[in-house]
Each structure stands twice: as C-alpha cells, then as structure tokens.
N, C-alpha and C positions, 0 to 999 in steps of 0.2 A: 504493500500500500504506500501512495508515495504523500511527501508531507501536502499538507495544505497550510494555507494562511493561518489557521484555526494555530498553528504550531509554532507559529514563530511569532518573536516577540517584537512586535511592529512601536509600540509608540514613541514617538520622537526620531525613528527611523527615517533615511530616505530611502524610501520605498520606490523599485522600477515594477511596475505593473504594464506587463505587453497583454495590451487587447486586439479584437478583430473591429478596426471601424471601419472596412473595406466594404463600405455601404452606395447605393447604385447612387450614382447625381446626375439629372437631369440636366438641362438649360438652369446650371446655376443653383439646382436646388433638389436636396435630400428626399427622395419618393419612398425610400423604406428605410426606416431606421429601428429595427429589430435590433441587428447587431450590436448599437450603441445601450438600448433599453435591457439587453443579455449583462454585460459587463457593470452593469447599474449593483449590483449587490455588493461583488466586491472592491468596490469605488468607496461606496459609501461605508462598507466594514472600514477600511483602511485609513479615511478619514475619522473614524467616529470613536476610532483609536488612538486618534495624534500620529498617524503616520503624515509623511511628507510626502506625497504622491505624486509621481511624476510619471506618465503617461506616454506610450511607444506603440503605435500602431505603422502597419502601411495602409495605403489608398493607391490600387489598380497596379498598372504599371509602367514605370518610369525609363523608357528606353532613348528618349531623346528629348532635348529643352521644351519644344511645347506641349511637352507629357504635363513639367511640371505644375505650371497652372492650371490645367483643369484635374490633378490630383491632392493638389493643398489640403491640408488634413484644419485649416480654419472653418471649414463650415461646420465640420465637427465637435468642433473647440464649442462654439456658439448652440449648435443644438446638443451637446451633453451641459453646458451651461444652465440650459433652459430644464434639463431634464432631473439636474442635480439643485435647480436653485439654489445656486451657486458659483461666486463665480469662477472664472477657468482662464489662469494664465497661458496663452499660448504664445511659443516662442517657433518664428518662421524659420527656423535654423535647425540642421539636425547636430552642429558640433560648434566651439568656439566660444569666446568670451561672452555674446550675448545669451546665450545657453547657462554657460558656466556661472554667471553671474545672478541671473534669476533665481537660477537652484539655489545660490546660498542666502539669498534674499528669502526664502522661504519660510514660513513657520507650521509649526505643528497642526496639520487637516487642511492648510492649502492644497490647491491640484494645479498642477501645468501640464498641459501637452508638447508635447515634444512635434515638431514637423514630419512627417510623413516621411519614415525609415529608409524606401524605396527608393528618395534624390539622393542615394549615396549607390546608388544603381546608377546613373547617368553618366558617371566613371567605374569602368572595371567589374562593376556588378558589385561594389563590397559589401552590400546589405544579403543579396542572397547569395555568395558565393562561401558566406561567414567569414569575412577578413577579420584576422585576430588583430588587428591592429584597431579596426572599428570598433571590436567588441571591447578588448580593453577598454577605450576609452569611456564607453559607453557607459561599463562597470565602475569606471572612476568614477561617476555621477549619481553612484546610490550604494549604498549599504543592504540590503536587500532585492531580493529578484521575486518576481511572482508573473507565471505565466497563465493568463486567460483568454491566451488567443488559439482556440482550439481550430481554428480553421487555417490554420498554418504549423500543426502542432506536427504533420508529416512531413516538415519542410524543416533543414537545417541551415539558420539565419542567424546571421549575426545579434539580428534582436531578440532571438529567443533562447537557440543554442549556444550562441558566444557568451552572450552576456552569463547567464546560467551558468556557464562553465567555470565561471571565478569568482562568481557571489556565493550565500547563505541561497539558499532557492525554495522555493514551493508552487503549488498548483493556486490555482483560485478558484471560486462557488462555480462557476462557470463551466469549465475542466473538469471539475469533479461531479457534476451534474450528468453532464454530457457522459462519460463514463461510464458512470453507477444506473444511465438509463442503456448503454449500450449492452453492458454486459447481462441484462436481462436475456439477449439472444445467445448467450452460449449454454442457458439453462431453458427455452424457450417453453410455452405451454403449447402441445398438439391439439389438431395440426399448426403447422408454420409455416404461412405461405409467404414467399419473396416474390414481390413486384417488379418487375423491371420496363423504363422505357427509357427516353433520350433518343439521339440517336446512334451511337457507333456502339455496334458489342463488342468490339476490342477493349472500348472503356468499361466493359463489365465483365471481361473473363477470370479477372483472379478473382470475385467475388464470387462468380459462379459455379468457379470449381472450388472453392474454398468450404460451398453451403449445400453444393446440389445432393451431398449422401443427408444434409440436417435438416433440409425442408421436403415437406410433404407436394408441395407443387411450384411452378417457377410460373409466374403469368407475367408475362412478356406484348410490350402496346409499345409505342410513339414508333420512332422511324427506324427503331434496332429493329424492331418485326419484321421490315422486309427483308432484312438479310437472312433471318430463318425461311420467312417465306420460298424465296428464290432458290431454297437449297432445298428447298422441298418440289420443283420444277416451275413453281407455279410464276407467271405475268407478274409484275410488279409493274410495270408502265415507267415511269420516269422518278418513280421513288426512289428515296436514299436510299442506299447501296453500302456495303462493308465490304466490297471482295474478297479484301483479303480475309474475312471472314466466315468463308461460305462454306467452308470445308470443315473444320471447326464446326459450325451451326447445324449440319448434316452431321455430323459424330453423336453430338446430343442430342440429337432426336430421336436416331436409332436407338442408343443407346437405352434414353429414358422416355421414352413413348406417353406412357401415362402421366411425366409430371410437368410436362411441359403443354401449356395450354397460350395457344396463339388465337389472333383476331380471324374470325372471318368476313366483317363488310367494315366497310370502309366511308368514313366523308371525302372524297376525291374533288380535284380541281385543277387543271393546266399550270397552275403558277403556286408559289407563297403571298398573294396578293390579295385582303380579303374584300376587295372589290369584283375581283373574276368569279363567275358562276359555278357552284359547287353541285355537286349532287351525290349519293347514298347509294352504294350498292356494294354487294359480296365480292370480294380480291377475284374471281373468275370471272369477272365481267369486266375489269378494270380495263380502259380504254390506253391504246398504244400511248399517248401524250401525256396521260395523266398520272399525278402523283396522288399518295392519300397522307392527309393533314391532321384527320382524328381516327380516333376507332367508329363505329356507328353503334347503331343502337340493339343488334343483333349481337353485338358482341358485351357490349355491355351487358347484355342478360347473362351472356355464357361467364364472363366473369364474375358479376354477382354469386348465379351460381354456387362457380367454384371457390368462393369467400365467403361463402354462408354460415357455413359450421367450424369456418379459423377460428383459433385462441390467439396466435400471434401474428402478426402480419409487419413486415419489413418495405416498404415502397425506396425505391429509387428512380428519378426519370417519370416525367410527364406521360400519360398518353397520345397525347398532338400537341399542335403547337396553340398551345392553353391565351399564349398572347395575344393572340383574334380571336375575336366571342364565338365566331361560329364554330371556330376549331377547340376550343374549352370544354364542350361538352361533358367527352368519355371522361378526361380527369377529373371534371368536377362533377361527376353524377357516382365516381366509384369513391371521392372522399368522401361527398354525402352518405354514402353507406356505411362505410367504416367507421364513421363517428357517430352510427344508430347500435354499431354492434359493443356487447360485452367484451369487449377486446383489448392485446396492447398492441398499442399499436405504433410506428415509426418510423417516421419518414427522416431518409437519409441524407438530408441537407441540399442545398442544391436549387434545382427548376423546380421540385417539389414540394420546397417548402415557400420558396416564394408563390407559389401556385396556390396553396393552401391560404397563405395570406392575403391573395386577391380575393379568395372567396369567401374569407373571414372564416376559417373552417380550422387554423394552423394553431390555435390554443385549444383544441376541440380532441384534440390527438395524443397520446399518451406521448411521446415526446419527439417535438421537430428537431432534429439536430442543426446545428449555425454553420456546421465544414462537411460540405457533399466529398469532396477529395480526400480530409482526412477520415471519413467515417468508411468509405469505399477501403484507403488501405488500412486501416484497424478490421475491418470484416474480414478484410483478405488474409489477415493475422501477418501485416507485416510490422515491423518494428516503426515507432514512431520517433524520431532524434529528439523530438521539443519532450517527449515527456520518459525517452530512455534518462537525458541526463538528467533529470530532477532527482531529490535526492528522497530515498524512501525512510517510511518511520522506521526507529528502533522496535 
C-alpha cells in the first residue's frame, strides 16, 4: 500500500502537489472542468493543514511557440480560484527568480500554481523526457511531493517521476480513489462484462488479452467494430478500418465465439458531417460509400440484452461519435441502462466519460475514472512509473 497525504506531516510544509488540469479550452474558455473539481479534496486537505501549496500541472501539448498560448495553465489558476474561494497565486514561469521568489513569499495555506510543466517541452522535451536537471530543480522548490495526477500516472515526467525521486512522497485523495475503485475489477462480481469502443483495436489489445479469460463477455460498438466486422468477411463501406488488425480480430473470434458480441445495424452516412443525410440499416446492407457513425437500435436491444443480468460492467470507448446528436444515440441509451441496473459499474476514463458528462449520467456510475491511458495500462497490468516510485507504508 503506498503512503498517502493522510501520512505525512504536511503543516508549515512546502508542499508540491502534481495535478491533472489538462482540461478541454475552447475559444478562450474552460467547457469541462471535472478534472480541476477531482483534485479539489486534496487542495483543500493541504491547505487546511498549513501546508504551502504549490501546484504543477500540464495543459495539452507544447511542441512549438504558438502551443504556448493557447496552453497557459492561467485560466486554470482563475477557475480553481473561483472553485477554492480562494485566492491562487499564479506564476507565468515554470523556473527562475520570479518562481523562486513567490514561493518564499509564501505562508502557511497559501496556493500558487506553477505554469504549465509542458513549456519546458519546447526545448529538448525536458518535462516529459524526465531531465534530472529539471527535476532537481523543481524538488529545490518544496519539501514534500504529492502526486494526484492520475492521468499521467503511466507516464515518466519530470513533474511526477523526477520530482518524486528526491522528495519525502505520497499519493493524494484522488490517486487513491481512483485505485481502490479500480481494483474492485480484479475481485469482480459475475458476470463481468467489458465494453469496448473508440476507434482502433490496437489501442485495446493488451487490455483484451489481459481480461478476455476474466470477463464473461466482450461487447464491442464505435468504429473498433468494423475491424472485427471485416475479418468476419463482411462490407464495411468506407468505415474505419484497423488492418493491421484484422488478423488478430479473426483469432478472437474463433477462438471465443460466444463472448464476443458485435453490432448488427448501423446509423450510416457518406461523411463525418452531421449535416449529410443518415439512414438505419443492418452492416449487410451497408452501401459501397458509406460509413457507420452509431450503433442502431437493433443493436442496442442485443446489447441490452446481453447487460441484463451483469454484476460488473467495465466500458471503455464511445459507441459512435457521441459529438453529433444524431450519432449519440447507442452510447447514451446503453448508459441510460447501466445506471437503472444494480450494478458496479466503470467507465475507463476517456471519450466515455466525457460522454457521460454531456448526458449528465457520469456521477450516476459507480466510478468514472479522470486517465483513459492510465486506466487502459493499469488493466493491462502494466507497471505504472508515477506510482512505482512513490514510497509505500511501513
């Protein structure tokens, strides 16, 4: 068990707390802020202890100068302000005397954000390449470490894993949430059905073969489908495609006949445009030009269905492209379900839980996870760097 905040003696401490505020921005302005509203607990632990809090996130990605402005981690700054009623020194700098000097200007349950980690990417990559040079520094700047950015917790960064590496360390409420709801699935309640969509199945083959001896069925929607499809002989028209996937797809099928359960009709349309005319009908009908955008409503019943009598249920991946209403359907008529059943239920972070949040349905679910990438390789049972190095209790 690794430590948490709960373990370390924070007050008068300066406290480095890495979060995820790696939140969508529009024309200028914040459309989901989830992730800031996640790291809200332990914020306010750390202040409410006389910690000094000093705040490290990234925002997108920073591979060239006009990355840096539309990734600025100040809109941030201003809406955790608003959410902390409180206010929140932000410093537009990620190193240097104006950094350096704030911090010690600091007193007991102040908060400051630190600039978006990621403009020390703009040279050499030193934020995600972990330059020890960065991370030292970074460590000179606080007496304690505390990681609650789970959704980079499968990523070795300077701001999680360097720093970490030379401080006192622990987890945060966040981290450890995330966790303690994941690991429900290595004890699951039968049956245990895995959802899968998106669209490439290469991005889901270590999870598939990681779970397909642990779950009782694999139900399979968004545009990974047609690569099953196509290896089953069948017209796909102009739909997303995996090739390099096909043979793989056609392994699993033979193999496990019964647990893998695919769409059969389809909302199809010539384009991704939801102004082009759509229309309903079974993958055998599907016209040479056309692609399919949702599941239909035939399939939705087969999925129902075979969701009926789950105890656990794992979704990752959309069934269509949930961002036009008319292609929203299949995924939001099978969360609608999910959140009528006696169930646990959990979606793997990602398009579906943003998905869940458009349809006000993602508090509705025994728990959305905040990192679809690290929740993918924690299923896969791969090693995680951000929480291999934290240190565990005695």
């Amino acid at each position: 068990m690794k430590k948490t905040i709960r373990n370390l003696e924070i007050s008068g401490k300066k406290v480095i707390i890495r979060c995820d505020f790696n939140v969508p921005i529009k024309d200028g302005k914040i459309i989901d802020d989830n992730r800031i509203k996640m790291s809200l607990e332990t914020i306010k632990y750390a202040v409410d202890k006389g910690a000094k809090v000093i705040l490290m996130s990234h925002l997108g990605r920073v591979k060239e100068e006009k990355d840096l402005k539309k990734n600025d981690l100040s809109l941030v700054g201003k809406r955790l302000a608003n959410l902390l009623n409180k206010k929140i020194t932000f410093v537009s700098k990620t190193r240097g005397t104006e950094l350096e000097q704030a911090i010690n200007k600091m007193i007991n349950g102040d908060v400051l954000l630190v600039q978006n980690t990621r403009y020390e990417d703009l040279f050499m990559e030193k934020e995600s390449s972990n330059d020890q040079e960065l991370s030292s520094y970074w460590a000179s700047l606080g007496d304690l470490f505390v990681n609650d950015a789970f959704g980079t917790i499968h990523r070795a960064h300077a701001s999680n894993v360097g720093i970490a590496s030379k401080l006192p360390n622990c987890i945060g409420f966040l981290v450890e949430k995330e966790f303690n709801s994941l690991s429900i699935l290595n004890n699951p309640s039968k049956p245990f059905i895995l959802i899968l969509g998106g669209s490439k199945v290469s991005d889901k083959i270590g999870i598939i073969d990681n779970m397909i001896e642990k779950v009782d069925k694999i139900i399979i929607g968004g545009g990974m489908a047609f690569t099953f499809l196509k290896a089953k002989g069948l017209n796909i028209g102009t739909s997303i495609v995996d090739l390099d996937s096909i043979e793989y797809c056609s392994n699993l099928i033979s193999k496990y006949p019964d647990k893998i359960i695919l769409p059969i009709d389809f909302n199809f349309s010539t384009g991704m445009d939801e102004t082009l005319p759509n229309r309903i009908d079974k993958i055998d009908n599907i016209l040479d030009n056309e692609m399919g955008l949702d599941i239909g409503p035939e399939t939705i019943k087969l999925f129902k269905e075979n969701l009926g009598n789950a105890k656990t249920v794992l979704w990752n991946g959309p069934m269509g492209v949930y961002e036009i209403e008319k292609y929203s359907i299949g995924t939001r008529k099978i969360l609608e379900l999910l959140v009528l059943l006696d169930i646990t239920c959990i979606l793997g972070g990602g398009d579906i839980v943003a998905a869940a949040s458009k349809f006000n349905l993602k508090d509705s679910v025994t728990h959305a996870s905040t990192g679809g990438g690290a929740t993918l390789e924690y299923l896969e049972g791969k090693k995680l760097p951000g929480l291999e190095i934290i240190g565990d209790l005695n």
